[in-house]
C-alpha positions in Angstrom: -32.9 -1.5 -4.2 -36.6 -2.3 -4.6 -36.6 -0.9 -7.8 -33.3 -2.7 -9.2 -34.3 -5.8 -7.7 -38.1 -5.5 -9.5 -36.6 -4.2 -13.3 -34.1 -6.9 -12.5 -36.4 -9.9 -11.6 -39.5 -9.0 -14.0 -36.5 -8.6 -17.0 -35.2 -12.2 -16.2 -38.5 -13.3 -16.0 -39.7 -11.9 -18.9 -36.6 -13.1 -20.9 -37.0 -16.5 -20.2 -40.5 -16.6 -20.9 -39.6 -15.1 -24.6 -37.0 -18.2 -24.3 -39.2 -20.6 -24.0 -41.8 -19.0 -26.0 -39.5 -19.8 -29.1 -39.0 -22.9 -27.8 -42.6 -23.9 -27.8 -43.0 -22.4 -30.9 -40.1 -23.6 -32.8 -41.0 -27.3 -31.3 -44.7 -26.7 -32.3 -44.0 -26.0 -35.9 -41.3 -28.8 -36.2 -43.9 -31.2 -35.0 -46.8 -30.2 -36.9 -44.6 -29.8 -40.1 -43.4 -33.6 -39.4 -47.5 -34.7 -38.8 -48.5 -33.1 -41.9 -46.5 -34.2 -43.9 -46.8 -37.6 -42.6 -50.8 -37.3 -43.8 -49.4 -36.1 -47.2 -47.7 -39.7 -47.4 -50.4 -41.7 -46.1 -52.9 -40.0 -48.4 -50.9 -40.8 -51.3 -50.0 -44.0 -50.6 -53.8 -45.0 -50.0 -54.5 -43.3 -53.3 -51.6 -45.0 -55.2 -53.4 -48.9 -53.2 -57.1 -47.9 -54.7 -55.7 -47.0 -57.9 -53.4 -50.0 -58.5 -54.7 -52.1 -61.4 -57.4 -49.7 -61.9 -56.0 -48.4 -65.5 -56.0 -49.8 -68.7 -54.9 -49.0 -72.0 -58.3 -47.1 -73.4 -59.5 -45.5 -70.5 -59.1 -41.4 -71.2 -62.1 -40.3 -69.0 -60.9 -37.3 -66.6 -62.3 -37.6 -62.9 -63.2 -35.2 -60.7 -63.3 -36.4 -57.0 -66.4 -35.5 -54.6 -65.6 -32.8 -51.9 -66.5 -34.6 -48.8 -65.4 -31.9 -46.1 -65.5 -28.0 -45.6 -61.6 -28.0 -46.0 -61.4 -30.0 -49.0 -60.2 -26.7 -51.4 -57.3 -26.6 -48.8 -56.2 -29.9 -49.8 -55.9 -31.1 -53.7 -54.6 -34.4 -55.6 -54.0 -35.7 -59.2 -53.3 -38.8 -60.4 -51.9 -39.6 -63.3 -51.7 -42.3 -65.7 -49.4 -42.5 -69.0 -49.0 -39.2 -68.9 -52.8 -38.5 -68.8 -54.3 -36.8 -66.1 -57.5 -39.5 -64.3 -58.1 -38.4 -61.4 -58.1 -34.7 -59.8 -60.2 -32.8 -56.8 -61.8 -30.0 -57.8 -59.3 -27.4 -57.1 -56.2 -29.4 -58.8 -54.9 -27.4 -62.0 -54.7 -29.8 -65.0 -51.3 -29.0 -65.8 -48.9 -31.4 -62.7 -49.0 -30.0 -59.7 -45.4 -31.3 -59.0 -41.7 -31.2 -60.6 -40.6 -34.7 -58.8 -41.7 -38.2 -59.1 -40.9 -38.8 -55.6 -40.8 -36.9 -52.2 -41.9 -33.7 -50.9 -41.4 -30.6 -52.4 -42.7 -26.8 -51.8 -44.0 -25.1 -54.6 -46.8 -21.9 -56.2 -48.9 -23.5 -58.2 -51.6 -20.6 -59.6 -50.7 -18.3 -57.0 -50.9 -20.4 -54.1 -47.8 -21.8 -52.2 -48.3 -25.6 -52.0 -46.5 -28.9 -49.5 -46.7 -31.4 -52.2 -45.9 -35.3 -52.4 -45.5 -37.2 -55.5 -45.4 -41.0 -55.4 -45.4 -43.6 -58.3 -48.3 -46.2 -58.2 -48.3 -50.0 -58.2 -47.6 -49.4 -62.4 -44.7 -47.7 -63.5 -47.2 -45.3 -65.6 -49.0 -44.1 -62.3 -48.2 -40.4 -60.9 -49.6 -39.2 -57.8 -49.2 -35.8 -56.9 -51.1 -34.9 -53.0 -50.9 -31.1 -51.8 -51.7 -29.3 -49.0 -52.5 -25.4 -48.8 -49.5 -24.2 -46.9 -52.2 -21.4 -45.3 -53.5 -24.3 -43.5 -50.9 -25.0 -41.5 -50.4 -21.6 -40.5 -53.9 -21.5 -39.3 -52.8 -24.9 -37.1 -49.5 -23.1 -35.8 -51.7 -20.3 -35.1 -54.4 -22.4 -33.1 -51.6 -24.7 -31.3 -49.9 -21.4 -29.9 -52.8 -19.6 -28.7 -53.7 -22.3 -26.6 -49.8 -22.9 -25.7 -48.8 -18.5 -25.4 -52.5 -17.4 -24.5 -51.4 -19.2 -20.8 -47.7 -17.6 -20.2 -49.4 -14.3 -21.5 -51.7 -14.0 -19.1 -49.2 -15.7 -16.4 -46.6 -12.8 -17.2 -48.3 -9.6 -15.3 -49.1 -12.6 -12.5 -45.3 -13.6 -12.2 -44.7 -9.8 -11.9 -47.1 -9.1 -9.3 -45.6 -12.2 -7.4 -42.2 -10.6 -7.8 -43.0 -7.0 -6.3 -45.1 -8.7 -3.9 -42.3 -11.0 -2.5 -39.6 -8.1 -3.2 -42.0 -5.5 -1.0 -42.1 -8.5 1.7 -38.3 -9.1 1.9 -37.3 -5.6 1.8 -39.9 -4.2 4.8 -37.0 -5.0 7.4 -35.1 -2.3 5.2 -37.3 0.4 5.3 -38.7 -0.1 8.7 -34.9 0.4 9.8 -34.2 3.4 7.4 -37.4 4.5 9.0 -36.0 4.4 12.4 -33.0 5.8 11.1 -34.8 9.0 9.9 -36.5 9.9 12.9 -33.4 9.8 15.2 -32.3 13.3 15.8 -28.3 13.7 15.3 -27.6 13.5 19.1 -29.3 10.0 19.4 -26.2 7.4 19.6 -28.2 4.7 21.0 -28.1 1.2 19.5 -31.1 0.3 17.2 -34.1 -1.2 19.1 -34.7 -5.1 18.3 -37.6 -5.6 15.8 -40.6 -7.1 16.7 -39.8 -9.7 14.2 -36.3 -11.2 13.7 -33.9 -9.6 10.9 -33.0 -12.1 7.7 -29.8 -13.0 8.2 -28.7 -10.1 5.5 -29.6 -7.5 7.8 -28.4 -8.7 11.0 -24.7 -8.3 10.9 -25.9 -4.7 9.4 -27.8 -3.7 12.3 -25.2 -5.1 14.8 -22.1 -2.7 12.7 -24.5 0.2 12.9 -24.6 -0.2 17.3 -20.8 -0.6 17.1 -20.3 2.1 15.2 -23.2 4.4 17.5 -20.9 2.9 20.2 -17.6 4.2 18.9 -19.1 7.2 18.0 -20.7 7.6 21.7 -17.4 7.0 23.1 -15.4 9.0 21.3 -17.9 12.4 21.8 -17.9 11.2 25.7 -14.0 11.2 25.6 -13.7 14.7 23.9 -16.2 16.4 26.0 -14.2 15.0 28.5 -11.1 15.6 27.1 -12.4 19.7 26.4 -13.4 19.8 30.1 -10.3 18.7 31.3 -8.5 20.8 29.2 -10.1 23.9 30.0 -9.6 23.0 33.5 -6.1 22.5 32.9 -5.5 25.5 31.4 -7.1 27.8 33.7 -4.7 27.3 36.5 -1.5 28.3 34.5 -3.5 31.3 32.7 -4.6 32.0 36.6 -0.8 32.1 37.5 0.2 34.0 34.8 -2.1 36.7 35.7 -1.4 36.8 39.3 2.2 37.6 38.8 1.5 39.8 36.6 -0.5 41.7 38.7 2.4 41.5 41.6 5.1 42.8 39.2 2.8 45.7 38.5 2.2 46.6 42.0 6.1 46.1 42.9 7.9 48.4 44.3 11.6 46.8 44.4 13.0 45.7 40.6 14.3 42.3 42.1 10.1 41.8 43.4 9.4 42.8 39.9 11.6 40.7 37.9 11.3 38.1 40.2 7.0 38.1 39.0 8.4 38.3 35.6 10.1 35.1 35.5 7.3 33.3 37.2 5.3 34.8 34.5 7.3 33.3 31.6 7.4 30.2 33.5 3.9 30.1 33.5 3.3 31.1 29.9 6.2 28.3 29.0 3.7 25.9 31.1 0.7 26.7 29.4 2.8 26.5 26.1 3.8 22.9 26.9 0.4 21.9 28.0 -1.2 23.4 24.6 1.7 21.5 22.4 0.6 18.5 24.2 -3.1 19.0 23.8 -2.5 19.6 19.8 -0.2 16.4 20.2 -3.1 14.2 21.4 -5.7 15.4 19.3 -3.8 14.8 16.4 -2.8 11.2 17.6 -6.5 10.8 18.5 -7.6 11.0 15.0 -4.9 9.3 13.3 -5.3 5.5 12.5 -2.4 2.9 12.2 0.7 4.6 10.9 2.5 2.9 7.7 5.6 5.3 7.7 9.0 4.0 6.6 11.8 2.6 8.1 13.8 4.7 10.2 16.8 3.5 12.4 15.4 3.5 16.3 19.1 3.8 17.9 19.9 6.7 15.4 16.7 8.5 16.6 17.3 7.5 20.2 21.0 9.0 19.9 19.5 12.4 18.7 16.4 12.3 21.5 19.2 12.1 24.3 21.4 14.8 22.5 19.0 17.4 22.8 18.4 16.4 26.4 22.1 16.2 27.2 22.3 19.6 28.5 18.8 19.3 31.0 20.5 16.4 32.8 23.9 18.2 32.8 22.1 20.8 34.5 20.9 18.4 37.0 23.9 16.6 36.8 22.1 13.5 35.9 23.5 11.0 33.9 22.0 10.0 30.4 23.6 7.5 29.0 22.6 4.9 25.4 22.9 1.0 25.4 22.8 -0.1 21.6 24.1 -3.1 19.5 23.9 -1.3 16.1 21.3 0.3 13.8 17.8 -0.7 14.6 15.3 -0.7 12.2 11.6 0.1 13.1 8.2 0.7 10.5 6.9 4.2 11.6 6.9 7.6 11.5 10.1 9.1 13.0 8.6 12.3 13.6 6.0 10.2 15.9 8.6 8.2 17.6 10.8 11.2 18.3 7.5 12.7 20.5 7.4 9.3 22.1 11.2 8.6 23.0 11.1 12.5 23.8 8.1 11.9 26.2 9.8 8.9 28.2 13.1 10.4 28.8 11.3 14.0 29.7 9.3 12.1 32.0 12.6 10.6 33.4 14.5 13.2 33.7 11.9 15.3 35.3 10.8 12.8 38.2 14.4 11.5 38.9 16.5 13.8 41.4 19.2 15.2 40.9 22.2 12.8 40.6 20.2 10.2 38.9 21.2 7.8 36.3 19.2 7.8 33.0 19.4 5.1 30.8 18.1 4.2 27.3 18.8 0.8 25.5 17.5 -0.4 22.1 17.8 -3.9 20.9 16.6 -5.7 18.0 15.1 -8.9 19.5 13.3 -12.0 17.5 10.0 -10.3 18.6 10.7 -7.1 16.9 12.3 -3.2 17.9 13.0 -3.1 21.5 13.1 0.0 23.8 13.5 0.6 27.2 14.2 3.6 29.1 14.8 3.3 32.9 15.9 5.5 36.1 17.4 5.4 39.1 14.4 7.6 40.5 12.0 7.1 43.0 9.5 4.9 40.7 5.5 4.9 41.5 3.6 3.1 43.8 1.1 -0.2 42.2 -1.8 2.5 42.6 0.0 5.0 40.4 1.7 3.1 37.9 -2.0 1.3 37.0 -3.2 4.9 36.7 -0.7 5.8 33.9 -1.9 6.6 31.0 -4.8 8.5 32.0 -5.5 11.9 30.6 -3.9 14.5 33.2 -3.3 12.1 35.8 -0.3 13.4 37.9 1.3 11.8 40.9 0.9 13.8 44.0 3.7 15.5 46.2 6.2 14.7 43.4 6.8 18.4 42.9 6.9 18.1 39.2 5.1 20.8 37.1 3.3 18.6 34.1 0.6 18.4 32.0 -0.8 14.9 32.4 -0.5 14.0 28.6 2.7 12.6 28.3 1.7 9.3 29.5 -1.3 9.2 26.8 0.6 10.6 24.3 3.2 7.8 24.3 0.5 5.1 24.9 -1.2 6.5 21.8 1.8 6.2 19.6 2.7 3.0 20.4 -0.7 2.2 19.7 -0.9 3.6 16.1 3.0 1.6 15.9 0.6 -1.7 16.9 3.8 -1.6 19.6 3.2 -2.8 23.8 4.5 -0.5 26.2 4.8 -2.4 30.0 6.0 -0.5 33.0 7.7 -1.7 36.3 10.2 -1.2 38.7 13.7 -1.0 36.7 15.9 -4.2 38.4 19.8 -2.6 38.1 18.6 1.2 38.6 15.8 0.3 41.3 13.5 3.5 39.7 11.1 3.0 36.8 11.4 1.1 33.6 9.6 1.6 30.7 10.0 -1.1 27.6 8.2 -0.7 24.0 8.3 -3.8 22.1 7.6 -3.2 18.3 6.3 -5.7 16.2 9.0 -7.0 13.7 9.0 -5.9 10.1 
């Protein structure tokens, strides 16, 4: 950044100083061309005063005028009179030095490039030609711009100094943070220490994403390693079932002792199988931002949910029953929202007893989707039902074999949906109610 800030600043600089080195220069010529030609004027017209009325008929002597300054050769003159030349400096030609009775012209006369004026005199007969060597003003030019360039020259490699200098400055704050950065080893998720001086307003909003993000990233590792102990904890007491009746149906003696361990074995392995599905669930959910699926029908999908589960509630002569108006349209993921209806109504049908009443009822309302699915069960106590959602968090004495990830998972899906789920005690059924309000399309 230091460097594309310096090439970028010194190459500005240095362009506008070329700018405006033209500038002066273009401005410097124009002006001295303008004076000196001015002089040409004024010389000729004083010559063209003196000589008026100075002529006559018989005078044919040639003059040669004194040279009266060290840059006389640089400037010449003739004068002219009925066609005769009068009147020269020492280094005019005696053939005209001009092609035009009047105004300024540019012309080689012997090999040397001459700014010429010609002016008539106070007599019709009277030619005036004054020149000057166009080296001259070259040499002028030369002499103005030194003492105009000669500053910005040597002002240039200053600027450019001042530019790395105050770029070096500003960017300090930079470096002293990627600095800090550097030395923190890749477990430090601490927020970065306040400088000693304050941060330019760039590089505060910088500094403060950089802690959030340490503090997402903080959380997140906290929540997994708590997530990987809980799971192994989890897991260990279905594995330590499964291998305890095991070890009974090899020591049994009696075939109903032995198939008797058996099924408890597959029960046990079908646990664990349900606890790892659930743990895959979650992680997956975990990593997953906001979902921008299509739009599937929510009854439809509700419909299907309860179908599967018709037979567990036959068997427990429960009674499942659907409450819709019509087709429902939601924006999501229908595989997600099949886990999450699946969830609520295995979480119903697991904690109501037998005889219970199930019931499901979707609803499009102004708001958006609306789901509910309620019970005629026992519901939770305030203590419990605050607790849900909680990774393996399973009401006591209900009896239930669970993981403790159902509640998260559905949480997490209506979370990724950008969908509120509220729980309370269902009003017609008396057990729990469970309501997800979507956000409409």
């Amino acid at each position: 950044m230091q460097r594309r800030l310096l090439l970028r600043i010194g190459g500005g600089v240095a362009a506008l100083w070329l700018a405006v080195a033209a500038l002066v220069a273009w401005d410097a010529h124009h002006e001295l061309e303008e004076l000196l030609d001015a002089h040409l004027a004024q010389a000729a017209a004083l010559l063209v005063t003196q000589q008026a009325g100075s002529f006559d008929d018989n005078d044919d002597d040639l003059l040669d005028a004194p040279v009266l300054h060290r840059y006389a050769p640089r400037v010449t003159f003739q004068v002219w009179h009925q066609g005769e030349l009068v009147l020269r400096s020492p280094n005019a030609p005696t053939l005209p030095l001009g092609t035009r009775t009047q105004g300024f012209e540019t012309r080689r006369v012997d090999d040397q490039m001459w700014r010429l004026f010609a002016a008539r005199g106070a007599e019709a007969d009277v030619q005036v030609w004054v020149g000057e060597d166009l080296s001259m003003r070259w040499d002028i030019l030369g002499a103005v711009l030194r003492s105009l360039l000669l500053p910005l020259v040597l002002g240039l490699p200053l600027i450019g100094l001042m530019c790395w200098w105050v770029i070096r400055t500003g960017l300090q704050p930079l470096r002293s943070m990627t600095q800090a950065l550097n030395q923190r080893s890749a477990e430090s998720l601490e927020a970065l220490p306040e400088p000693a001086q304050p941060l330019p307003a760039e590089m505060a909003p910088l500094q403060a994403t950089l802690n959030a993000l340490f503090a997402r990233v903080r959380t997140l590792l906290e929540s997994e390693r708590r997530f990987t102990a809980d799971a192994a904890h989890e897991l260990r007491t279905p594995i330590a079932a499964v291998r305890t009746q095991a070890q009974v149906a090899l020591g049994a003696c009696e075939e109903a002792e032995r198939r008797h361990a058996l099924e408890a074995t597959l029960l046990g392995c079908d646990r664990a199988s349900h606890l790892v599905q659930q743990l895959l669930t979650l992680s997956r959910l975990e990593a997953q931002g906001l979902v921008r699926g299509t739009c599937c029908d929510l009854a439809a999908l509700a419909q299907r949910q309860a179908a599967d589960l018709a037979l567990v509630a036959l068997e427990r002569q429960q009674n499942l029953s659907l409450v819709a108006d019509g087709p429902c349209g939601v924006q999501g993921d229908e595989a997600l929202l099949g886990v999450l209806l699946r969830n609520l109504l295995d979480n119903a049908l697991r904690y109501s007893p037998p005889g219970a009443s199930i019931e499901i009822t979707v609803q499009s309302r102004s708001l958006g989707p609306w789901l509910r699915v309620e019970d005629s069960g026992p519901g939770l106590p305030p203590e419990a039902l605050a607790r849900l959602g909680e990774r393996f968090f399973r009401v006591l004495g209900s009896g239930v074999d669970g993981s403790g990830l159902g509640w998260s998972i559905v949480r997490r899906i209506a979370s990724v949906h950008l969908a509120t789920v509220s729980v309370q005690r269902s009003e017609s059924l008396g057990g729990l109610s469970v309501s997800v309000q979507f956000p409409s399309a």
